[in-house]
Backbone as ProteinMPNN parsed JSONL, in Angstrom:
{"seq_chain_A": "XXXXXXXXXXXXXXXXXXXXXXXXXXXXXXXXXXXXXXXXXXXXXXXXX", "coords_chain_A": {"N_chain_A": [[9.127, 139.109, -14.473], [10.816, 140.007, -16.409], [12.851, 138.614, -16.231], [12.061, 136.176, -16.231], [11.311, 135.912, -18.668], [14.008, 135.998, -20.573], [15.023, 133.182, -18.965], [13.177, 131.649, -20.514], [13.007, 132.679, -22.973], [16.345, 131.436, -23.689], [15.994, 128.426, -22.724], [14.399, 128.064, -25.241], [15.938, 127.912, -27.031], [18.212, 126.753, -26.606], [17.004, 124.457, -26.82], [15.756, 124.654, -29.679], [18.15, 124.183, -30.546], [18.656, 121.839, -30.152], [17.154, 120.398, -31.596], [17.832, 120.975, -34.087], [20.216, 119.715, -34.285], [19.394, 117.141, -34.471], [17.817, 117.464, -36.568], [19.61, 117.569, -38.571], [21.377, 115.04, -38.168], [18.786, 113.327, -39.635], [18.608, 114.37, -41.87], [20.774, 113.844, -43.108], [20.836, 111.206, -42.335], [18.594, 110.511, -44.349], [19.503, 111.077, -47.402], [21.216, 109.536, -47.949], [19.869, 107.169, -48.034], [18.058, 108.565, -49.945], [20.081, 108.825, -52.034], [20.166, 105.85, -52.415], [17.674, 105.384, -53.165], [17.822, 106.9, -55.471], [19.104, 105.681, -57.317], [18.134, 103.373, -57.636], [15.448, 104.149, -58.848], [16.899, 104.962, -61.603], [17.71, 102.952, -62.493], [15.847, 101.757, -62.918], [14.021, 103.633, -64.714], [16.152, 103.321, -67.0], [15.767, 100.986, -67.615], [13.404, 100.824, -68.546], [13.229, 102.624, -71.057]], "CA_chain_A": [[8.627, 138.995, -15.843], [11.831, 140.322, -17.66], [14.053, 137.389, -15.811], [11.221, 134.488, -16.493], [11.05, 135.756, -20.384], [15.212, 135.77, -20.484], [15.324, 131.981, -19.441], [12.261, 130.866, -20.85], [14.076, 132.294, -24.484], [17.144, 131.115, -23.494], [15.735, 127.092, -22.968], [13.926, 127.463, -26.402], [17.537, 128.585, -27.955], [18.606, 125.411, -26.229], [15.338, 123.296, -27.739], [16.026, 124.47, -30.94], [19.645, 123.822, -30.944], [18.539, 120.396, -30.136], [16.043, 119.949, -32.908], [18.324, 121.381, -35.622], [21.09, 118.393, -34.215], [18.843, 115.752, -34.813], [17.117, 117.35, -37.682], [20.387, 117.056, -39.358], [21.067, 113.951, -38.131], [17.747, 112.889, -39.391], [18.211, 114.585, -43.113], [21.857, 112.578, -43.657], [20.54, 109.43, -43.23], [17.605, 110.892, -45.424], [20.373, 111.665, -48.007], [21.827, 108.244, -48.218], [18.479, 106.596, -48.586], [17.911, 109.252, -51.389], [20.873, 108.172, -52.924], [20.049, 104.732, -53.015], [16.317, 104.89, -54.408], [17.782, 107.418, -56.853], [20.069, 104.519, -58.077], [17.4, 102.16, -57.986], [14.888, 104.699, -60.28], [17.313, 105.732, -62.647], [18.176, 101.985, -63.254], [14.336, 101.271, -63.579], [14.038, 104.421, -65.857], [16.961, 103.029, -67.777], [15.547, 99.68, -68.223], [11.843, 100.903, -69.33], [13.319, 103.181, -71.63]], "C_chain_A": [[9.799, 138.929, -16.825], [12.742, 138.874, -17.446], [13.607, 135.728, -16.301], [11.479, 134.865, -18.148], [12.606, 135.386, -20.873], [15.447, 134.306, -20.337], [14.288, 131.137, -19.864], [12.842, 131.032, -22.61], [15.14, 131.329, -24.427], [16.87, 129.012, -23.877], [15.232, 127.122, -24.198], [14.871, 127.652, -27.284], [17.722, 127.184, -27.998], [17.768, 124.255, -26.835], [16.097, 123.148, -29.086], [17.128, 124.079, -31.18], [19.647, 122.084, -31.106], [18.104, 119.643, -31.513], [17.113, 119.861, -34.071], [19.222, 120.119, -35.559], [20.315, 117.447, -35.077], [18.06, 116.284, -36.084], [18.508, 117.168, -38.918], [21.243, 115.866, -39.521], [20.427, 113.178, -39.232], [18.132, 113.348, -41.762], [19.83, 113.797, -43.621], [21.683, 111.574, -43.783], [19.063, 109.138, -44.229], [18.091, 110.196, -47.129], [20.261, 110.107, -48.576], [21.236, 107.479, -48.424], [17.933, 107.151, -49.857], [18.617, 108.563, -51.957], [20.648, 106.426, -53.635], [18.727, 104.045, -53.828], [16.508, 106.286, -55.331], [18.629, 106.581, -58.082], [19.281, 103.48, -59.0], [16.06, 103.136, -59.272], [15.562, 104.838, -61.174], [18.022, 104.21, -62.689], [16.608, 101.394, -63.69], [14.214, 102.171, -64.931], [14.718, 103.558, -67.104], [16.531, 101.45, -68.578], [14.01, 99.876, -69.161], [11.754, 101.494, -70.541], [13.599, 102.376, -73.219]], "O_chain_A": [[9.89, 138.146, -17.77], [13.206, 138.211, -18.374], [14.228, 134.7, -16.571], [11.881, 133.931, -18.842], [12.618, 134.418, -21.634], [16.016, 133.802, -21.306], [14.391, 129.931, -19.643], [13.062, 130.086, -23.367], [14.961, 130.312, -25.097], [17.331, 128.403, -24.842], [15.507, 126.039, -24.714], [14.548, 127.53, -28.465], [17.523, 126.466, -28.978], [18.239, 123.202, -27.264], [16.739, 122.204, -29.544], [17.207, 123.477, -32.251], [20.31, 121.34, -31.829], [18.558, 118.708, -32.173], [17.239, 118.899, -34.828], [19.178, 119.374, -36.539], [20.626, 117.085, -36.211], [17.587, 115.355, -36.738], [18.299, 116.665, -40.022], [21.779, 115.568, -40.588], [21.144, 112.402, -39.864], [17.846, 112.574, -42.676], [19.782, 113.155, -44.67], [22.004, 110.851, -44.726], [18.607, 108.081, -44.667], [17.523, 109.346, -47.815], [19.46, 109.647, -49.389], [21.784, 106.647, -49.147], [17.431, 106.438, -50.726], [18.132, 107.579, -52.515], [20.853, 105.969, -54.759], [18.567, 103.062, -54.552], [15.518, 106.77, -55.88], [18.73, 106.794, -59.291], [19.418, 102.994, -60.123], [15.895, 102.706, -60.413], [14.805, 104.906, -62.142], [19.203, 104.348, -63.007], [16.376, 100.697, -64.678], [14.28, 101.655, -66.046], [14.032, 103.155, -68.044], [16.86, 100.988, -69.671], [13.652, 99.238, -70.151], [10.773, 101.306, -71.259], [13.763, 103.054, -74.233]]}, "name": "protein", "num_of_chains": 1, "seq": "XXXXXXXXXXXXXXXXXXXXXXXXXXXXXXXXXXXXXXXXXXXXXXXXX"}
Protein backbone atom coordinates (compact mmCIF):
# COMPACT_ATOMS: atom_id res chain seq x y z
CA UNK A 1 0.00 0.00 0.00
CA UNK A 2 2.67 2.48 1.43
CA UNK A 3 5.20 1.49 -1.66
CA UNK A 4 2.20 1.63 -4.47
CA UNK A 5 1.07 5.24 -2.89
CA UNK A 6 5.07 6.41 -2.91
CA UNK A 7 5.33 5.72 -6.77
CA UNK A 8 1.98 6.36 -7.74
CA UNK A 9 2.84 10.23 -6.05
CA UNK A 10 6.02 10.16 -7.33
CA UNK A 11 4.67 9.58 -11.37
CA UNK A 12 2.05 12.39 -10.71
CA UNK A 13 5.17 14.74 -9.51
CA UNK A 14 6.56 13.59 -12.82
CA UNK A 15 2.95 14.35 -14.78
CA UNK A 16 2.82 17.53 -13.36
CA UNK A 17 6.30 18.52 -14.04
CA UNK A 18 5.33 17.70 -17.51
CA UNK A 19 2.20 19.76 -17.71
CA UNK A 20 3.75 22.86 -16.09
CA UNK A 21 6.69 22.44 -19.21
CA UNK A 22 4.29 22.63 -21.77
CA UNK A 23 1.93 24.83 -19.93
CA UNK A 24 4.65 27.31 -20.13
CA UNK A 25 5.53 26.53 -23.33
CA UNK A 26 1.96 26.97 -24.25
CA UNK A 27 1.50 30.55 -22.27
CA UNK A 28 4.82 32.16 -24.27
CA UNK A 29 3.57 31.64 -27.42
CA UNK A 30 0.21 32.89 -25.76
CA UNK A 31 2.24 36.04 -24.82
CA UNK A 32 3.49 36.87 -28.22
CA UNK A 33 0.11 36.48 -29.80
CA UNK A 34 -1.08 38.83 -26.93
CA UNK A 35 1.36 41.16 -27.91
CA UNK A 36 0.43 41.29 -31.33
CA UNK A 37 -3.52 41.65 -31.02
CA UNK A 38 -2.66 44.20 -28.32
CA UNK A 39 -0.86 46.18 -31.14
CA UNK A 40 -3.48 45.58 -33.47
CA UNK A 41 -6.42 46.95 -30.73
CA UNK A 42 -4.66 49.78 -29.54
CA UNK A 43 -4.09 50.87 -33.24
CA UNK A 44 -7.91 50.24 -33.88
CA UNK A 45 -8.69 52.12 -30.56
CA UNK A 46 -6.40 54.83 -31.83
CA UNK A 47 -7.98 55.14 -35.11
CA UNK A 48 -11.80 55.16 -33.77
CA UNK A 49 -10.90 57.59 -31.33
Amino acid sequence: MFSSYEMLKSQIDYQMEDVRKTMKQCKSKRKKNKEKSRKKSNFRLEGEA
